[in-house]
mmJSON file of the N, C-alpha and C atoms, coordinates in Angstrom:
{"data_MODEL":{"atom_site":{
"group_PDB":["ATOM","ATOM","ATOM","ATOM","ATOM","ATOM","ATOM","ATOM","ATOM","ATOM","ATOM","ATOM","ATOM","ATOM","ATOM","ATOM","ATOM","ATOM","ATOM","ATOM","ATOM","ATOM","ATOM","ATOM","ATOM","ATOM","ATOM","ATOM","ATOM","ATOM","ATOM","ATOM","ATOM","ATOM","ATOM","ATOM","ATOM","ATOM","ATOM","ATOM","ATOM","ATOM","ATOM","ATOM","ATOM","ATOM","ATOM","ATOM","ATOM","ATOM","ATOM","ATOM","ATOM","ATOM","ATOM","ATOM","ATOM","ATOM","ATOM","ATOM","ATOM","ATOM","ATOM","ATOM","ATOM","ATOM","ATOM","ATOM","ATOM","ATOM","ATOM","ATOM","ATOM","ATOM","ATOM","ATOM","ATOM","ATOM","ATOM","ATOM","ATOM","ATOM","ATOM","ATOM","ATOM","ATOM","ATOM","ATOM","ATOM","ATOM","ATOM","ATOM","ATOM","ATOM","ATOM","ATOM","ATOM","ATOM","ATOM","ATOM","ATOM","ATOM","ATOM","ATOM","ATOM","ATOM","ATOM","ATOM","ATOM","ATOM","ATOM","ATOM","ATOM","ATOM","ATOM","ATOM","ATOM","ATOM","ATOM","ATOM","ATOM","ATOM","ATOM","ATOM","ATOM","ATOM","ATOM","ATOM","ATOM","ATOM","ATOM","ATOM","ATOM","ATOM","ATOM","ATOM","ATOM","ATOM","ATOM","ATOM","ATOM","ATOM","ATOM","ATOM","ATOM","ATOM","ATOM","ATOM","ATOM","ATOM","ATOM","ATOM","ATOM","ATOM","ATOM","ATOM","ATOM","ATOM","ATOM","ATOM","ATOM","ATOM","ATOM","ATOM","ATOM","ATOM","ATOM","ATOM","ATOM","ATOM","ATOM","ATOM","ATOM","ATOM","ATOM","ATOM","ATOM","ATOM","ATOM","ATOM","ATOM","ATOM","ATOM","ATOM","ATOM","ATOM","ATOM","ATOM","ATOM","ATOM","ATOM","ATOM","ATOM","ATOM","ATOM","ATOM","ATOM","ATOM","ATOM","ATOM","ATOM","ATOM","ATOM","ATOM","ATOM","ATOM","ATOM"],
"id":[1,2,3,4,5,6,7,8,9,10,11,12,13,14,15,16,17,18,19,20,21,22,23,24,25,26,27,28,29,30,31,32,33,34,35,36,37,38,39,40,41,42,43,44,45,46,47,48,49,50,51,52,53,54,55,56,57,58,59,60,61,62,63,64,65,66,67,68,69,70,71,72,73,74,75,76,77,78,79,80,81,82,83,84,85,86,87,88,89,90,91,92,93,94,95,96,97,98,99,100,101,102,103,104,105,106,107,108,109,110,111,112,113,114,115,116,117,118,119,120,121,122,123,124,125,126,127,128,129,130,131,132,133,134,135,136,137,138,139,140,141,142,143,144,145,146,147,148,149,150,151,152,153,154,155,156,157,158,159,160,161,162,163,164,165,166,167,168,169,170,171,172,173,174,175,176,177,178,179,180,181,182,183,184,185,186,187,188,189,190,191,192,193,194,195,196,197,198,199,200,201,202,203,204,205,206,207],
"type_symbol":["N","C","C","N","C","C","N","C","C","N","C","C","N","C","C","N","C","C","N","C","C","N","C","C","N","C","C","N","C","C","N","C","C","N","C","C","N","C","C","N","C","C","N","C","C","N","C","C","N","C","C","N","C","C","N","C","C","N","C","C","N","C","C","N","C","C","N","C","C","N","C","C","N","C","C","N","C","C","N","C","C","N","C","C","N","C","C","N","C","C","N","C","C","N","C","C","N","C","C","N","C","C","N","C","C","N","C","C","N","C","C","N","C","C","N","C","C","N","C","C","N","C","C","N","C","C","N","C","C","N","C","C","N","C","C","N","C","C","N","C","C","N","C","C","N","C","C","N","C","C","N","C","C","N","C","C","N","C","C","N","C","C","N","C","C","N","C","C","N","C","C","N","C","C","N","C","C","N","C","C","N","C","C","N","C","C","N","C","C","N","C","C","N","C","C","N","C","C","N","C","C","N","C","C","N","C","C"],
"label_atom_id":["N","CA","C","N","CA","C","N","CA","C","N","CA","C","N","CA","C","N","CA","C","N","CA","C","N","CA","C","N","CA","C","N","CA","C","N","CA","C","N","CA","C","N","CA","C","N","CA","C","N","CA","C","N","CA","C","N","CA","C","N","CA","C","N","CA","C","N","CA","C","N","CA","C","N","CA","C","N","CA","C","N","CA","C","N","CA","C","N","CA","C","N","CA","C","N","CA","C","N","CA","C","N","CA","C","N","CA","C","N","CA","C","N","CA","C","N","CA","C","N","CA","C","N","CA","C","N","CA","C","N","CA","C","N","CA","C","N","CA","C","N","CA","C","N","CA","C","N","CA","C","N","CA","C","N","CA","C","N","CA","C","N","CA","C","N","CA","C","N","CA","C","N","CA","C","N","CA","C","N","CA","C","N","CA","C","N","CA","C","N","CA","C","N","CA","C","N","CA","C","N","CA","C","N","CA","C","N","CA","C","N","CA","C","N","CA","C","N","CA","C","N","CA","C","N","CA","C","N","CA","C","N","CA","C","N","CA","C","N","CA","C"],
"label_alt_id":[null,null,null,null,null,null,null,null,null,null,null,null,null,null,null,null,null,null,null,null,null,null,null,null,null,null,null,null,null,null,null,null,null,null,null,null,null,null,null,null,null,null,null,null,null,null,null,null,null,null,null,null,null,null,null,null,null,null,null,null,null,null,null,null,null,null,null,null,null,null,null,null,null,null,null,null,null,null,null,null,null,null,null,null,null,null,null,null,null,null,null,null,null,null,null,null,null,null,null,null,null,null,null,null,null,null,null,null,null,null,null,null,null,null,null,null,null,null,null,null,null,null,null,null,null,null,null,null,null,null,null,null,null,null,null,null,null,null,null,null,null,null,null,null,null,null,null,null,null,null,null,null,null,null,null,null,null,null,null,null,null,null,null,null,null,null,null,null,null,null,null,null,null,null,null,null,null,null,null,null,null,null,null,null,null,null,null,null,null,null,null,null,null,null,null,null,null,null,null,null,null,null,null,null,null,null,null],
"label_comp_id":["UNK","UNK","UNK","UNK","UNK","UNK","UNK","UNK","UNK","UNK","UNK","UNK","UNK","UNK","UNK","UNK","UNK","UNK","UNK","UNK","UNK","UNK","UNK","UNK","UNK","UNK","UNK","UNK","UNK","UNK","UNK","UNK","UNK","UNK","UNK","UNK","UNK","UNK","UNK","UNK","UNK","UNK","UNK","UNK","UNK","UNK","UNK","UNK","UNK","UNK","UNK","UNK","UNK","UNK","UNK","UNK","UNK","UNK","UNK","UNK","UNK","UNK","UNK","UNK","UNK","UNK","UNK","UNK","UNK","UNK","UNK","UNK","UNK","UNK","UNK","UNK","UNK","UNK","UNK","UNK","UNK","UNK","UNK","UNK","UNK","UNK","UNK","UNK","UNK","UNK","UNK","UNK","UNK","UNK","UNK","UNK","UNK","UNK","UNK","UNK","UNK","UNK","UNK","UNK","UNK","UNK","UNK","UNK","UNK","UNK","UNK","UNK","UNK","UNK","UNK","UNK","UNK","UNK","UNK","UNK","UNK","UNK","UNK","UNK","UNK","UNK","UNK","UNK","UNK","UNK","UNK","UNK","UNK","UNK","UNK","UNK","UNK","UNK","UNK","UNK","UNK","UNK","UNK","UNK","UNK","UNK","UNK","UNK","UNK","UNK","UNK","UNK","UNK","UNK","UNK","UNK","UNK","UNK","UNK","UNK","UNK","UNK","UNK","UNK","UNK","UNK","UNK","UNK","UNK","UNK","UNK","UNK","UNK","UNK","UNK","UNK","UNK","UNK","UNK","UNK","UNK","UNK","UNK","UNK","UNK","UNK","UNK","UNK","UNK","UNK","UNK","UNK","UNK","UNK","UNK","UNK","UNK","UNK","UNK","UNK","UNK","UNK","UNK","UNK","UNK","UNK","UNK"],
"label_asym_id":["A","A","A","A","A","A","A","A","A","A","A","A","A","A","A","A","A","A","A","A","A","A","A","A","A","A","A","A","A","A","A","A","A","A","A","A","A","A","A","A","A","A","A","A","A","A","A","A","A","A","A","A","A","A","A","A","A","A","A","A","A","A","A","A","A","A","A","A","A","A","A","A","A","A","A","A","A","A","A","A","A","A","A","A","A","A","A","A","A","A","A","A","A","A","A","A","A","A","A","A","A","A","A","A","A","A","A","A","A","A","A","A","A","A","A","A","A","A","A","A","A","A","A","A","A","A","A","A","A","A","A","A","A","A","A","A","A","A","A","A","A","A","A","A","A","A","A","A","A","A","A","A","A","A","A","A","A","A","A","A","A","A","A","A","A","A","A","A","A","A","A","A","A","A","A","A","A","A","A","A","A","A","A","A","A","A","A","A","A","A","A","A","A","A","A","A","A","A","A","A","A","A","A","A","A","A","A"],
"label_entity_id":["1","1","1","1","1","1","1","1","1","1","1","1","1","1","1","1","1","1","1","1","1","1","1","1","1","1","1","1","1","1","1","1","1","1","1","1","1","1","1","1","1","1","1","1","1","1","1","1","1","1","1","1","1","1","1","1","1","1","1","1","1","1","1","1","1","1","1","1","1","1","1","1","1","1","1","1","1","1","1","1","1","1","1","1","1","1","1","1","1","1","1","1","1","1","1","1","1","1","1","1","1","1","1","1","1","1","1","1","1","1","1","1","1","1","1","1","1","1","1","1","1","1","1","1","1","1","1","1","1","1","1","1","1","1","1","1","1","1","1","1","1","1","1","1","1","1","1","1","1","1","1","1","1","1","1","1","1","1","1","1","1","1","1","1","1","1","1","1","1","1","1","1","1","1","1","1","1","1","1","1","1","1","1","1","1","1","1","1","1","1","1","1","1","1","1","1","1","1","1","1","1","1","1","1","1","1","1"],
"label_seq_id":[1,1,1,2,2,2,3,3,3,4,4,4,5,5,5,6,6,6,7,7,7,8,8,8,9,9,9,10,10,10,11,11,11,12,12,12,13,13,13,14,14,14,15,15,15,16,16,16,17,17,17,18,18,18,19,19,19,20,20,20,21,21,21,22,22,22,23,23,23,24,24,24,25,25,25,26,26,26,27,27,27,28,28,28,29,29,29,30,30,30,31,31,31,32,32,32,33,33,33,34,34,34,35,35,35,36,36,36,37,37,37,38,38,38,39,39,39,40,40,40,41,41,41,42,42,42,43,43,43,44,44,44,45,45,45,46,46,46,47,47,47,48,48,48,49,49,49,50,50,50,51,51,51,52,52,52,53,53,53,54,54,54,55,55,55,56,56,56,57,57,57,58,58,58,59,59,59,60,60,60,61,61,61,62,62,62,63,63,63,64,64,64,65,65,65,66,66,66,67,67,67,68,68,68,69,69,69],
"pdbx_PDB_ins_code":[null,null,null,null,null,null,null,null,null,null,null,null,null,null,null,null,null,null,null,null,null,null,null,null,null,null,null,null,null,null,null,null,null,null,null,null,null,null,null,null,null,null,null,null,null,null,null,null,null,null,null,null,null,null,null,null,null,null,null,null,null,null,null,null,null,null,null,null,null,null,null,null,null,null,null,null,null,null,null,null,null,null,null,null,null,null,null,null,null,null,null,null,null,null,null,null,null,null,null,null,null,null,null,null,null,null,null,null,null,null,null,null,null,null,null,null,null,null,null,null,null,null,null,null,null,null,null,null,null,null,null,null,null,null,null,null,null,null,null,null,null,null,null,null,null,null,null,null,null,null,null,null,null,null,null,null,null,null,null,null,null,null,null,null,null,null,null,null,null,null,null,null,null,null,null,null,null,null,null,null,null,null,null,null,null,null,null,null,null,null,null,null,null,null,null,null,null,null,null,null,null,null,null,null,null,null,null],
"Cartn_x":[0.858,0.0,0.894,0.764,1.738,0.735,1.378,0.499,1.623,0.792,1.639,0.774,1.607,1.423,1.814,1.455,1.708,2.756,2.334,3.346,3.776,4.726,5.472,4.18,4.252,3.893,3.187,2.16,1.872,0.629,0.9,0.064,-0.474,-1.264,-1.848,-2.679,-2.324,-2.855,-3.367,-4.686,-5.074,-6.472,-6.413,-7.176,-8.452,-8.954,-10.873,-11.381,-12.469,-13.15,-14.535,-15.436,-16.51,-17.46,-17.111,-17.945,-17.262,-16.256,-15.085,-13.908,-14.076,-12.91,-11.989,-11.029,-9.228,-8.987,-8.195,-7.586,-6.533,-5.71,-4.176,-3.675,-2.833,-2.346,-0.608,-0.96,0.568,1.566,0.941,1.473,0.769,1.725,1.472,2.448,2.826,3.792,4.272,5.292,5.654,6.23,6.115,6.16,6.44,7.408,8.087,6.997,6.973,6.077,6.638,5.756,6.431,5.607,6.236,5.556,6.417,5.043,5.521,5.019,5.301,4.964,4.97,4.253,4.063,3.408,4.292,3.448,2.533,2.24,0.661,0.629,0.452,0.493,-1.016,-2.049,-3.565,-3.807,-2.357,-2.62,-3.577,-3.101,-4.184,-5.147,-5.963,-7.338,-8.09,-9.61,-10.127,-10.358,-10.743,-11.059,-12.208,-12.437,-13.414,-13.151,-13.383,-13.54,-12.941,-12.08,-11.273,-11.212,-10.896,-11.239,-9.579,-8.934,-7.427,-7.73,-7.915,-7.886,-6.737,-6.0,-4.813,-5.374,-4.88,-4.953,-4.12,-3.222,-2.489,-3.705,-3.467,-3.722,-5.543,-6.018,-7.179,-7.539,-6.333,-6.332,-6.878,-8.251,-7.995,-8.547,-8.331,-8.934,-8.949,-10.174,-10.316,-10.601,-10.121,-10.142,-10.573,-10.923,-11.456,-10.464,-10.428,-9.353,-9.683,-9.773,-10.082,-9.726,-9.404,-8.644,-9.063,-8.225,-7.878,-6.85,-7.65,-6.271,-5.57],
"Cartn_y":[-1.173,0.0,1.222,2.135,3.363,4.361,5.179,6.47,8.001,8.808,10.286,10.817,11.497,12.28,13.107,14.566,15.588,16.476,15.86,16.274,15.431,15.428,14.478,13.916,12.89,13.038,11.499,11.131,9.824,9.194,8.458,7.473,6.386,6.128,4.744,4.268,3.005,2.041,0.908,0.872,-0.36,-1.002,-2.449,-2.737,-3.931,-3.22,-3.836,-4.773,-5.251,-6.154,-5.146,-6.21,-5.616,-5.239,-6.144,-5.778,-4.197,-3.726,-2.749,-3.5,-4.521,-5.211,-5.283,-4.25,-4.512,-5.884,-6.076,-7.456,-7.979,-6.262,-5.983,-4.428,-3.927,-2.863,-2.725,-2.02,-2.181,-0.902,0.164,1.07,1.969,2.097,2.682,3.243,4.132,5.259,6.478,7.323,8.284,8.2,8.867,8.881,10.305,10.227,11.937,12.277,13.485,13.799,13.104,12.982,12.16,11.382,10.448,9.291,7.886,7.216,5.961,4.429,3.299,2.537,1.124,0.28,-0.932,-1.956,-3.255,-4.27,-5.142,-5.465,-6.609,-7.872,-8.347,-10.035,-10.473,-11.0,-11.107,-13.124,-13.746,-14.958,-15.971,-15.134,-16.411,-15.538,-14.606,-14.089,-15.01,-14.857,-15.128,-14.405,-14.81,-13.886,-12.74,-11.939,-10.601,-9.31,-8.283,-7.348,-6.825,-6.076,-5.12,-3.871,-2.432,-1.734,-1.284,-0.615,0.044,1.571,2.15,3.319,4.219,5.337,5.998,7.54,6.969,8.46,9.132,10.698,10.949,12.034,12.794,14.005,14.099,15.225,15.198,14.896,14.315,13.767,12.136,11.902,9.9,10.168,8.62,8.746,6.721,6.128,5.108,4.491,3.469,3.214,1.725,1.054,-0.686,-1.329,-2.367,-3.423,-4.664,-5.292,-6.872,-7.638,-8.736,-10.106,-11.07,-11.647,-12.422,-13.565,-14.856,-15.613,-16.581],
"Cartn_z":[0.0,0.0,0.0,-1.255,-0.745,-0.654,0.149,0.886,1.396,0.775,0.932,2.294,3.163,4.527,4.95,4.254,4.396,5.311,6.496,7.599,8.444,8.953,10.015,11.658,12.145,13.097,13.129,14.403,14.223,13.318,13.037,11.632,12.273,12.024,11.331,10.459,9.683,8.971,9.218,8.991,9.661,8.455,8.019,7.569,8.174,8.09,8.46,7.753,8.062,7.525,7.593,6.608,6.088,7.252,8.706,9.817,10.488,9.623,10.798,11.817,12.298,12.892,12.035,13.216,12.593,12.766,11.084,11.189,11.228,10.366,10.621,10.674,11.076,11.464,11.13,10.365,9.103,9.714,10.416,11.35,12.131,12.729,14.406,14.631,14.3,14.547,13.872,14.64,14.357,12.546,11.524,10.579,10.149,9.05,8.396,7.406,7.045,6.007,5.061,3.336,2.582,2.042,0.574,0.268,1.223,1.586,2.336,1.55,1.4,1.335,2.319,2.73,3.38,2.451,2.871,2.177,2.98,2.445,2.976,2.291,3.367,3.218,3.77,3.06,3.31,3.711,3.254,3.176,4.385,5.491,6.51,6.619,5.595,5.675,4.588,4.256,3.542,2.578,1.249,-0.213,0.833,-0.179,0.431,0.201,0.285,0.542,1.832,1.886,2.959,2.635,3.896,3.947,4.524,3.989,4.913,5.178,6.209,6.873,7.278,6.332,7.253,7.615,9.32,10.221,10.328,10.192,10.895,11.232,12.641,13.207,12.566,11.856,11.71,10.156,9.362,8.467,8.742,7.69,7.695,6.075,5.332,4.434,4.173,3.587,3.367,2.856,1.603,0.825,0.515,-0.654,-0.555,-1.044,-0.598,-0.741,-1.253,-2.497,-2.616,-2.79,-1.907,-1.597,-2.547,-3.141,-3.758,-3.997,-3.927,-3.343,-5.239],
"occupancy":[1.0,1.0,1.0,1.0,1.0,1.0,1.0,1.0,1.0,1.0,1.0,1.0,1.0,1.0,1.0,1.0,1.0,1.0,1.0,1.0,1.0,1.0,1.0,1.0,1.0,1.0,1.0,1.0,1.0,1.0,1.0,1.0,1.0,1.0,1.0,1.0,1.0,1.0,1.0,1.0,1.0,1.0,1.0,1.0,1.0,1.0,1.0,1.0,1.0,1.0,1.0,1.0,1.0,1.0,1.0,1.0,1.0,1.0,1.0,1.0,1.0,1.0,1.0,1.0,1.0,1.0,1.0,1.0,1.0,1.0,1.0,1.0,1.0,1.0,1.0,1.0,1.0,1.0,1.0,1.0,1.0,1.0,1.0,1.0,1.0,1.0,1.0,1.0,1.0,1.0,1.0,1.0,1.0,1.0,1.0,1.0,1.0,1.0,1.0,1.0,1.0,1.0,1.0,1.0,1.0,1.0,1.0,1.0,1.0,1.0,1.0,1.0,1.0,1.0,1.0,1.0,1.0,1.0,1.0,1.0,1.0,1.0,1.0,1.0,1.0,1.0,1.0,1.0,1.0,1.0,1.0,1.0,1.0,1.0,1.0,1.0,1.0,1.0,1.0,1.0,1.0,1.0,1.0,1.0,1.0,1.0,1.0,1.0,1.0,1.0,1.0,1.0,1.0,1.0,1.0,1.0,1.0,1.0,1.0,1.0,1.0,1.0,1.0,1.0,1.0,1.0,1.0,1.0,1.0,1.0,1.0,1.0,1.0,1.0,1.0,1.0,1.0,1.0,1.0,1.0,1.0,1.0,1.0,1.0,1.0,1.0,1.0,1.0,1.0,1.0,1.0,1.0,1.0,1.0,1.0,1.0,1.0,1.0,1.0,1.0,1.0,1.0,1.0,1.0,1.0,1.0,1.0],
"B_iso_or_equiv":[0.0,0.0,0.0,0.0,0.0,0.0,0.0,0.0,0.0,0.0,0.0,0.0,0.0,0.0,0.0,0.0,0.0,0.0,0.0,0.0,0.0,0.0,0.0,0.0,0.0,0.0,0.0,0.0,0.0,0.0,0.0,0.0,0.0,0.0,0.0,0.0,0.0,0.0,0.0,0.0,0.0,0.0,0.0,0.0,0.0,0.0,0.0,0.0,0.0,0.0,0.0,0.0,0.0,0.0,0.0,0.0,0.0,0.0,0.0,0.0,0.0,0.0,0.0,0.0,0.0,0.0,0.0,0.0,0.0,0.0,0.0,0.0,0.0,0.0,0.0,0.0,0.0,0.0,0.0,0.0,0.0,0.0,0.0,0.0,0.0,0.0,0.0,0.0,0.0,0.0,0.0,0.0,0.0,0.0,0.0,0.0,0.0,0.0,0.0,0.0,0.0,0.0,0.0,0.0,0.0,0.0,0.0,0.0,0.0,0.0,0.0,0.0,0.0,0.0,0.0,0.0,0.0,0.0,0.0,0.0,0.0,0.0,0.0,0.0,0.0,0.0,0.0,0.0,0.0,0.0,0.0,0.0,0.0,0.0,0.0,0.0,0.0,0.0,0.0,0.0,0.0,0.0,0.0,0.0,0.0,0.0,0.0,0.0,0.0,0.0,0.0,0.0,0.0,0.0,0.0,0.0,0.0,0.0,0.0,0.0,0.0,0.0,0.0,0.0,0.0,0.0,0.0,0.0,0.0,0.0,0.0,0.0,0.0,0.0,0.0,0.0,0.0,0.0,0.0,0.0,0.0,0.0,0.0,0.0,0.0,0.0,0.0,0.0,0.0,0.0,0.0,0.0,0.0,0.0,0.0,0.0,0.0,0.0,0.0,0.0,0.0,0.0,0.0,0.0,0.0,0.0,0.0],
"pdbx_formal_charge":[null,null,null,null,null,null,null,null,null,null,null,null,null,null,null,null,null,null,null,null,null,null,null,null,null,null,null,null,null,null,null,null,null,null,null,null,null,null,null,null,null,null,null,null,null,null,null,null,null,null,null,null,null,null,null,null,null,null,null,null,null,null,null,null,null,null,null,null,null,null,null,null,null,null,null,null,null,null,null,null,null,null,null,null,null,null,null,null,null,null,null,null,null,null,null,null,null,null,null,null,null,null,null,null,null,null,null,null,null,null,null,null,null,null,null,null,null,null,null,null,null,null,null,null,null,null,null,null,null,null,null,null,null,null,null,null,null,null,null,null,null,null,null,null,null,null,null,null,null,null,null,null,null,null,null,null,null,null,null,null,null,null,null,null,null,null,null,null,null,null,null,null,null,null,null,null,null,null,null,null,null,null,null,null,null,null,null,null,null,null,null,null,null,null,null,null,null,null,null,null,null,null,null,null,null,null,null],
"auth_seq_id":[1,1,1,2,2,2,3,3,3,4,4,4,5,5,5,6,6,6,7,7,7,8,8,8,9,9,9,10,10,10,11,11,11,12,12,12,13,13,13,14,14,14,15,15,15,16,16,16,17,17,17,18,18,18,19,19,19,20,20,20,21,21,21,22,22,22,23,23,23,24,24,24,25,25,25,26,26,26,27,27,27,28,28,28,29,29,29,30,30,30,31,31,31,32,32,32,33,33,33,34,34,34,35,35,35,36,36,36,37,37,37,38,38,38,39,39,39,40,40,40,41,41,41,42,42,42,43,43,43,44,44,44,45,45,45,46,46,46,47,47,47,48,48,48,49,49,49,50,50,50,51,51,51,52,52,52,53,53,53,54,54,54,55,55,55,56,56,56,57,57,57,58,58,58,59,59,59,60,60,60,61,61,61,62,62,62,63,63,63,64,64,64,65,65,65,66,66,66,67,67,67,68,68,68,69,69,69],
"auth_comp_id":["UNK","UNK","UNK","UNK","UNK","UNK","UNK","UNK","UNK","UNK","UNK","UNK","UNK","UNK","UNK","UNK","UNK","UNK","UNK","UNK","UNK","UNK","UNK","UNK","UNK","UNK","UNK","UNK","UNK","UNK","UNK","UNK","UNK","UNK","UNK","UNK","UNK","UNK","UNK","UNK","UNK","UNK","UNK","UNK","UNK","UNK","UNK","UNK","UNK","UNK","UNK","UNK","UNK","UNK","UNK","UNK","UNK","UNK","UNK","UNK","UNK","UNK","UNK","UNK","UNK","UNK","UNK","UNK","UNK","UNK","UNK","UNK","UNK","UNK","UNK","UNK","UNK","UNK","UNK","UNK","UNK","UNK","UNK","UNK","UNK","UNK","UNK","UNK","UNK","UNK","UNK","UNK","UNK","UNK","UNK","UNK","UNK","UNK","UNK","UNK","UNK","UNK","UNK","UNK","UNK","UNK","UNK","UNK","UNK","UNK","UNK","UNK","UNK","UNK","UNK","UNK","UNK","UNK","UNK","UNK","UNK","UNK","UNK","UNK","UNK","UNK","UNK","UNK","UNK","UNK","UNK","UNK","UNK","UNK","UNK","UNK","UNK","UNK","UNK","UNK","UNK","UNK","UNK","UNK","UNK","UNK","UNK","UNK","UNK","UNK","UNK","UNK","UNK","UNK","UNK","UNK","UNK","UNK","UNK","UNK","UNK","UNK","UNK","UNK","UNK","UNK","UNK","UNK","UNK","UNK","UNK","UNK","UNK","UNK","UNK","UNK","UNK","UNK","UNK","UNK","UNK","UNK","UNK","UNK","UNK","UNK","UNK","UNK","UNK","UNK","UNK","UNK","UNK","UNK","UNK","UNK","UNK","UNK","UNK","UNK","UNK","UNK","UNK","UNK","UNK","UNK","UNK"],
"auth_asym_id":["A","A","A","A","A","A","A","A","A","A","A","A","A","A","A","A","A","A","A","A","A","A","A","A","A","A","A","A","A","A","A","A","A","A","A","A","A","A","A","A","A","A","A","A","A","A","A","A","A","A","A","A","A","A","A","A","A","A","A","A","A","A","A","A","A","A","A","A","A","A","A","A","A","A","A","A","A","A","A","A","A","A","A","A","A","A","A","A","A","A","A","A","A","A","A","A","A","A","A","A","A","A","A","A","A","A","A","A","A","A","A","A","A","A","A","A","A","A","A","A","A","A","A","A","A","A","A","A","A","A","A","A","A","A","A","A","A","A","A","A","A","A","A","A","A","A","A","A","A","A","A","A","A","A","A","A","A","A","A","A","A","A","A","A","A","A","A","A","A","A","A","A","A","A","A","A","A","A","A","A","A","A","A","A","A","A","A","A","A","A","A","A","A","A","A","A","A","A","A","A","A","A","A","A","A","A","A"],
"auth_atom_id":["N","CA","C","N","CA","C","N","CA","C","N","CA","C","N","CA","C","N","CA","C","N","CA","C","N","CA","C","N","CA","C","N","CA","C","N","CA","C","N","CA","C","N","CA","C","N","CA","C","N","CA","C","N","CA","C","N","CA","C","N","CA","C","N","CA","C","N","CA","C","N","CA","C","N","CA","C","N","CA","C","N","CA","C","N","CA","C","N","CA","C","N","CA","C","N","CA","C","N","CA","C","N","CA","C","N","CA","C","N","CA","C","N","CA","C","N","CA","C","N","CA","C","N","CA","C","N","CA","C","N","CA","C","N","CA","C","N","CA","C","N","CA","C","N","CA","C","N","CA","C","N","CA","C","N","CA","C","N","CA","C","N","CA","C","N","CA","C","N","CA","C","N","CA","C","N","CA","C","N","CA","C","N","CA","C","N","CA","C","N","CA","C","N","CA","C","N","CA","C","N","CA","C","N","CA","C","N","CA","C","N","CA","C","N","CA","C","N","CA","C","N","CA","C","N","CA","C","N","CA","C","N","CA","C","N","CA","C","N","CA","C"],
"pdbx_PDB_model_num":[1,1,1,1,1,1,1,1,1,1,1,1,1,1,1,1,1,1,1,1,1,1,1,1,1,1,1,1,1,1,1,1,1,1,1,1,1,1,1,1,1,1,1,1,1,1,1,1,1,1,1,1,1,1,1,1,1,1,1,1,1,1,1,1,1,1,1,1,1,1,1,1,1,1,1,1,1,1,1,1,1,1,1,1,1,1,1,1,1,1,1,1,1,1,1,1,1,1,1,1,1,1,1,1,1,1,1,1,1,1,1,1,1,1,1,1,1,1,1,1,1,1,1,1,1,1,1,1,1,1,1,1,1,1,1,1,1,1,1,1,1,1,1,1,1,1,1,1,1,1,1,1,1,1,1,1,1,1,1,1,1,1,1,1,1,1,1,1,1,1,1,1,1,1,1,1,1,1,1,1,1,1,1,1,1,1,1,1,1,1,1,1,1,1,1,1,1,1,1,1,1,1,1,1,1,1,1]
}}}
């Protein structure tokens, strides 16, 4: 997943399931402004539909995700 973040400070990424339960959390931390990327590994999930959410500060934005095995 790559993702740009305007300004320095703490982040997170976290992807949901179609109920909202986090299923993984790709980060949790302090982060520089900038483009970032993380990879994702979905293998011990099931096919479906996912949801990845990034917060920093009063920035979030969230996007769909579809699994495919």
């Amino acid at each position: 997943i790559k993702f740009f973040l305007p300004e320095s400070g703490m982040a997170s990424l976290k992807v949901m399931d179609m109920l909202g339960k986090t299923v993984y959390t790709l980060v949790n931390d302090y982060l520089p402004a900038g483009n970032h990327q993380r990879d994702l590994f979905l293998k011990s999930l099931p096919e479906g539909i996912y949801y990845y959410t990034l917060t920093q500060g009063n920035f979030t934005e969230t996007k769909r995700l579809i699994h495919t095995k």
